[in-house]
C-alpha positions as CSV (number, residue, x, y, z in Angstrom):
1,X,4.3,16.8,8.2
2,X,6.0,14.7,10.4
3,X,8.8,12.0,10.0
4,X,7.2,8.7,9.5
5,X,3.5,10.0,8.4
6,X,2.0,8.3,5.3
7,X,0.3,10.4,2.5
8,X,-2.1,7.8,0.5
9,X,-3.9,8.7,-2.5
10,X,-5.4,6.1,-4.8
11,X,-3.1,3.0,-4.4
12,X,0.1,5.2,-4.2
13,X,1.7,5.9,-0.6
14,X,4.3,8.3,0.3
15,X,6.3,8.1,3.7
16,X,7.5,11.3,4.8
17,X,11.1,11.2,6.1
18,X,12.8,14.4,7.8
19,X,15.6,15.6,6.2
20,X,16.3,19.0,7.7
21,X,19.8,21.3,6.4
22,X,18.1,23.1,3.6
23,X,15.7,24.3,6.1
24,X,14.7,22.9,9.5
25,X,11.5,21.4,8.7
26,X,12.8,19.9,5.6
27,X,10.9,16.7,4.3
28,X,11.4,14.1,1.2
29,X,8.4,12.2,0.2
30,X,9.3,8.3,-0.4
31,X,7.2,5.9,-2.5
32,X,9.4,2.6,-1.4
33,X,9.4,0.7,-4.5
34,X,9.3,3.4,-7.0
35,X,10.9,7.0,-6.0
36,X,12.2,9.6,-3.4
37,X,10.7,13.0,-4.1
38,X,13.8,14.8,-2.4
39,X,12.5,18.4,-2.6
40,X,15.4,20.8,-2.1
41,X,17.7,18.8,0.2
42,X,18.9,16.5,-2.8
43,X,19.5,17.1,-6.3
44,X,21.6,16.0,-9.4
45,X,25.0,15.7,-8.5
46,X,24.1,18.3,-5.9
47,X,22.8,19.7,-2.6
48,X,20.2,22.3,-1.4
49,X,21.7,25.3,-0.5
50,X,22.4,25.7,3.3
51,X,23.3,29.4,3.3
52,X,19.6,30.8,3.8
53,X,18.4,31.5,7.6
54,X,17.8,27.9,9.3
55,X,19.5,26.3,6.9
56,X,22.9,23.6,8.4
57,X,25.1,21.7,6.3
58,X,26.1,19.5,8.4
59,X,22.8,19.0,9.1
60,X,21.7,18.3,4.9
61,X,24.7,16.1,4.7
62,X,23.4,14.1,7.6
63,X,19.6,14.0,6.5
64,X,21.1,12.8,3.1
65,X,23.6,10.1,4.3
66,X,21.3,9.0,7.2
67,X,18.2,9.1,5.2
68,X,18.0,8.9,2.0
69,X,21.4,7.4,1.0
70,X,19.8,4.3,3.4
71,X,17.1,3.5,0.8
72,X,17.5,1.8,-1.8
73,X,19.9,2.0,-4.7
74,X,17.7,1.9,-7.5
75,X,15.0,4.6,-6.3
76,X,14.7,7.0,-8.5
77,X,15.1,10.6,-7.0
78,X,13.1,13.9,-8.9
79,X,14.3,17.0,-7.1
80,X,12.6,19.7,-6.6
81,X,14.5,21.4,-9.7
82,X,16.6,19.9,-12.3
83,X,16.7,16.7,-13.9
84,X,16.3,13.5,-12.0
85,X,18.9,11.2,-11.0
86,X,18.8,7.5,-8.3
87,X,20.6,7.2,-5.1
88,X,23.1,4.9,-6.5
89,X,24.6,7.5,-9.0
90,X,24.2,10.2,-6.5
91,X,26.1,8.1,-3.7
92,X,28.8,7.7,-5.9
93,X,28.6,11.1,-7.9
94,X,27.6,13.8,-6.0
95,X,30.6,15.5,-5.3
96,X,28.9,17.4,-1.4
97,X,28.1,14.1,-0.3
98,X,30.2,11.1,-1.7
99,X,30.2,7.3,-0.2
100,X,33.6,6.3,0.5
101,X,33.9,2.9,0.1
């Protein structure tokens, strides 16, 4: 999958965005008005872990403040494990990757 490709099923469409740190070729899957699929790069008040080979935190902390903490606030995010959570709370609650404001 590559950055920017669209996955359409039925009336649904998911963009894929890049979101490398977790692994290199990490992706989240975005349905704009509805959710963020965020795989393992984001998770309730959490981040995918980074010590595996190819995996960056610098680079999961970018993906996730240059990517997905860009969409909107109200998207709701289902991890790949755990209970889901939206960017808002996680921009303001996830203690790896908190906005200052």
């Amino acid at each position: 999958m590559q950055e920017g490709q669209r996955i359409t099923f039925g009336t649904l469409s998911l963009e894929v965005l890049h979101t490398p740190g977790h692994t290199p070729g990490g992706v989240c899957l975005v349905c704009p008005t509805y959710c963020v699929f965020s795989g393992d790069t984001l998770f309730y008040r959490s981040i995918g872990r980074t010590d595996l080979p190819g995996g960056n935190y610098e680079q999961i902390v970018a993906s996730i403040r240059t990517k997905l903490y860009t969409l909107d606030d109200d998207l709701a995010v289902f991890p790949g494990h755990g209970e889901p959570t939206t960017i808002e709370e996680e921009k303001h609650e996830n203690p790896f990757v908190i906005v200052e404001e």
